[in-house]
C-alpha positions, -999 to 999 in steps of 0.1 A, spaced: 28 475 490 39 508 468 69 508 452 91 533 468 116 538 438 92 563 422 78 563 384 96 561 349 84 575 316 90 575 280 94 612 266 95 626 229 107 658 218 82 675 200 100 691 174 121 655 168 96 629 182 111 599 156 148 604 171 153 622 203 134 601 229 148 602 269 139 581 301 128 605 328 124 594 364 90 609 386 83 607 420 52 579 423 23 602 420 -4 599 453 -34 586 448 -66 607 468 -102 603 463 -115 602 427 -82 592 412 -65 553 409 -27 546 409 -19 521 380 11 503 375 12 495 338 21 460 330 21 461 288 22 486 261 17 478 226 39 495 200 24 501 162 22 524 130 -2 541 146 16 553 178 38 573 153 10 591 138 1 601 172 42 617 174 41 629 141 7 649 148 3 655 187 0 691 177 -26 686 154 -42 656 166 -43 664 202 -19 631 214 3 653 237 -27 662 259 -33 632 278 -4 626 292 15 659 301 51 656 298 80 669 327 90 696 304 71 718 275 93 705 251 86 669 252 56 649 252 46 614 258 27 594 228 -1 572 240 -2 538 234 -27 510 241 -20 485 272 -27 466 307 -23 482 337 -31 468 373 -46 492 397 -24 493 432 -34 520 446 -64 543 452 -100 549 454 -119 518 461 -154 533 449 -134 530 415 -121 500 413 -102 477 436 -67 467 440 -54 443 420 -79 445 388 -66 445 357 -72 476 333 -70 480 292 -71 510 279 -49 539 265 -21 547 287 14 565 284 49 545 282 54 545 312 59 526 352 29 544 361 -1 564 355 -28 585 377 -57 582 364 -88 609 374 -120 588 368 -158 582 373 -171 545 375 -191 530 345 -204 493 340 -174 475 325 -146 497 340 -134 532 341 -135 562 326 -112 593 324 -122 629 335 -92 649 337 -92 683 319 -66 671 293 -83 647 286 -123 659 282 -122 670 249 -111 630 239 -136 606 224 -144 579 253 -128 553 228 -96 572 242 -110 578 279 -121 543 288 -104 517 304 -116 487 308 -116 456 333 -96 425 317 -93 387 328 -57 386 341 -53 357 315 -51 377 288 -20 371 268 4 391 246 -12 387 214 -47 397 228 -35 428 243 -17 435 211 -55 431 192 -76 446 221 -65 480 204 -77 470 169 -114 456 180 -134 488 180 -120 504 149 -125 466 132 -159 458 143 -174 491 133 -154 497 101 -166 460 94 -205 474 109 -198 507 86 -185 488 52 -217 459 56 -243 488 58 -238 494 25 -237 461 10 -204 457 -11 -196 431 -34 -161 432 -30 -139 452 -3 -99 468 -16 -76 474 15 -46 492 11 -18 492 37 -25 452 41 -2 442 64 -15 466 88 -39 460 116 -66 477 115 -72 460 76 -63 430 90 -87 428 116 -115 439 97 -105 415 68 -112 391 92 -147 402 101 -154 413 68 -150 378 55 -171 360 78 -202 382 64 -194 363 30 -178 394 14 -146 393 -13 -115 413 2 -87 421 -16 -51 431 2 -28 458 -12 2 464 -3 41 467 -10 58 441 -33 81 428 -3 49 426 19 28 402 0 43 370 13 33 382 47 -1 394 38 -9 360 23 0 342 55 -24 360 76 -56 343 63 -76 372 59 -79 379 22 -90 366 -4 -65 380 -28 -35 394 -18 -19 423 -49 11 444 -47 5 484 -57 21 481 -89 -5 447 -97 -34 468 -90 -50 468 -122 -56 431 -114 -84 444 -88 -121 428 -105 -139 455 -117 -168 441 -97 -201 470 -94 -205 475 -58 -166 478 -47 -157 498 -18 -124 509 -10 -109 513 27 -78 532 26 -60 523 54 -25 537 37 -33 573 30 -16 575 -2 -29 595 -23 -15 583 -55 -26 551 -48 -63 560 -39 -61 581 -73 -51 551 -90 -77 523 -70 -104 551 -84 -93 559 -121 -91 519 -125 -120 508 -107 -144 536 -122 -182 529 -123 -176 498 -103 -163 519 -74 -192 522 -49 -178 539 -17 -142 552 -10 -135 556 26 -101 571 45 -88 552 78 -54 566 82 -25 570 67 0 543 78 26 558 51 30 591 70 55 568 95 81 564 72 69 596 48 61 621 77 31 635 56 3 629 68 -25 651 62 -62 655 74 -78 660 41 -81 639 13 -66 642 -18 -89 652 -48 -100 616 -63 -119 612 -92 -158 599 -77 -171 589 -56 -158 613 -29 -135 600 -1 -154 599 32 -131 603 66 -141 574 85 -135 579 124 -143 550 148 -143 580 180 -175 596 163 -191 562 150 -192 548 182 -208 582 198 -231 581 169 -243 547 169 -249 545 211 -269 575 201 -290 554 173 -288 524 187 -279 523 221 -246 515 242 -258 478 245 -254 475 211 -222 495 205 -206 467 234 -222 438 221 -207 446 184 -172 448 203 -177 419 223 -184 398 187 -155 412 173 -131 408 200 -146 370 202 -139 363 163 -102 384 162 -89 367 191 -92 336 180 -81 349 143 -51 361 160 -39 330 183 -35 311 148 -19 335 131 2 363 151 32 362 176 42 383 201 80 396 207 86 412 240 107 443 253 112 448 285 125 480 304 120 514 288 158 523 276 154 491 256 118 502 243 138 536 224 153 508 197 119 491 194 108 529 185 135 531 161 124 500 143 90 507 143 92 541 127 114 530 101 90 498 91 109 475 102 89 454 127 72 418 114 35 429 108 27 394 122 43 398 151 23 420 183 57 441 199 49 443 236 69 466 259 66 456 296 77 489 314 95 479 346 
């Protein structure tokens, strides 16, 4: 049975997206042919849903989901949703849906079928790498933590596929409490390969109980990095003082310097699309969107899912050992879980879930 008390929804103000949030009630959209009804079960809250505030404009994050007003937008996050409503030739009620999804009750969702679930084709949403379009069918036994590390898997497993085409010795991540290094820590040191975590001085202790470095050094300890030939460096951070600095002191040994994101524009509100001028090798933009496109085109989508499906294998299990999930529930209480997640404040070992309601 629908619910009959309508839909609720997270909004942002555009000009203000960090500190003026509201709760905004819809009538429960109808669901026709081509289109499901989803009632969204968990969201996950991170560093990176703040980039997608802080640059909607620029990024494109306030087209997906259009907002009640011009004003205000609604940031994506990544989540569950079950499907209760719609067309059957799209999936049936009841199945369970991950993907990326508003803060909200509820989301209508425009699709086509493919194999392992659904896939977006609404006009604010075309111009969005399928990464961003797909949803896909989950076991209902999936738990907090896994939700929180579906998210993570493709940009892990093909920045782990990207970094081990070109053979590095050694691996620097900055930002190393987030997770995106994290994961791809994880996978990275499976294949055999040294990784070294950077990050703040108050983060290390945190860093080092993850289990997926080898060495965990604060910025101002860098110099302590092994000059080993064949280094690569995967900036997860964006700062550019501190890439600067990985490159001056690594120097010759410094094989490939790549930009993730730019985890310091939540609290710094910086961020910016180019990279800094570095001293060589040249910082390449690394974009998991494009890879994936790129490498179903080389290699085929069988092997783009089956690289996923390893990675999600290895970083669940990673994650059941080593991170904890603390829940939110209702909407109005999710605005101070924003709060503390813009200002850095939530435990980096710890996946924040918001169930809607």
């Amino acid at each position: 049975m629908l619910p009959t008390s309508g839909s609720r929804a997270l909004e942002f103000r555009r000009d203000d997206p960090l500190r003026t949030t509201r709760v905004v009630h819809d009538l429960l959209p109808a669901s026709t042919s081509g289109n499901v009804l989803l009632r969204i079960e968990r969201l996950v809250l991170t560093f990176n849903n703040v980039t997608y505030a802080l640059n909607g404009h620029k990024l494109g994050y306030w087209a997906p989901f259009p907002a009640s007003e011009p004003a205000w937008g609604r940031v994506p996050a990544w989540g569950v949703a079950r499907v209760i409503d719609g067309d059957t030739n799209l999936a049936r009620r009841g199945q369970l849906l991950a993907g990326f999804m508003p803060m909200a009750t509820h989301v209508l969702v425009q699709a086509e079928p493919f194999p392992d679930g659904i896939r977006a084709t609404a006009p604010e949403r075309a111009e969005m790498y399928p990464l961003y379009r797909d949803l896909h069918y989950v076991d209902d036994r999936i738990d907090d933590v896994e939700v929180g590390v579906w998210s993570a898997v493709p940009s892990a497993a093909h920045l782990d596929d990207e970094l081990r085409e070109s053979s590095p010795t050694q691996v620097v991540f900055s930002s190393a409490t987030s997770r995106t290094a994290l994961t791809t820590s994880v996978l990275l040191r499976r294949a055999g390969i040294h990784v070294v975590g950077l990050t703040a001085s108050a983060r290390t202790a945190t860093a080092k109980r993850a289990g997926a470095y080898d060495e965990i050094l604060s910025y101002d300890d860098l110099a302590a990095i092994a000059r080993t030939p064949g280094t690569a460096y995967a900036d997860v951070a964006g700062r550019p003082d501190i890439t600067v600095a990985v490159h001056r002191h690594l120097g010759p040994a410094l094989a490939r310097s790549l930009r993730i994101g730019a985890t310091h524009a939540a609290t710094t509100h910086d961020f910016d699309l180019k990279p800094a001028p570095v001293p060589t090798p040249s910082v390449e933009q690394f974009n998991v969107g494009l890879r994936r496109i790129e490498l179903a085109e080389r290699m085929g989508q069988r092997h783009v899912d089956e690289l996923e499906r390893r990675a999600r294998g290895v970083l669940f299990a990673w994650a059941t050992g080593h991170l904890a999930s603390e829940r939110t529930v209702g909407l109005d209480q999710a605005r101070a879980l924003w709060e503390r997640t813009w200002r850095g404040e939530l435990d980096s070992m710890a996946v924040a879930v918001i169930v809607p309601n």
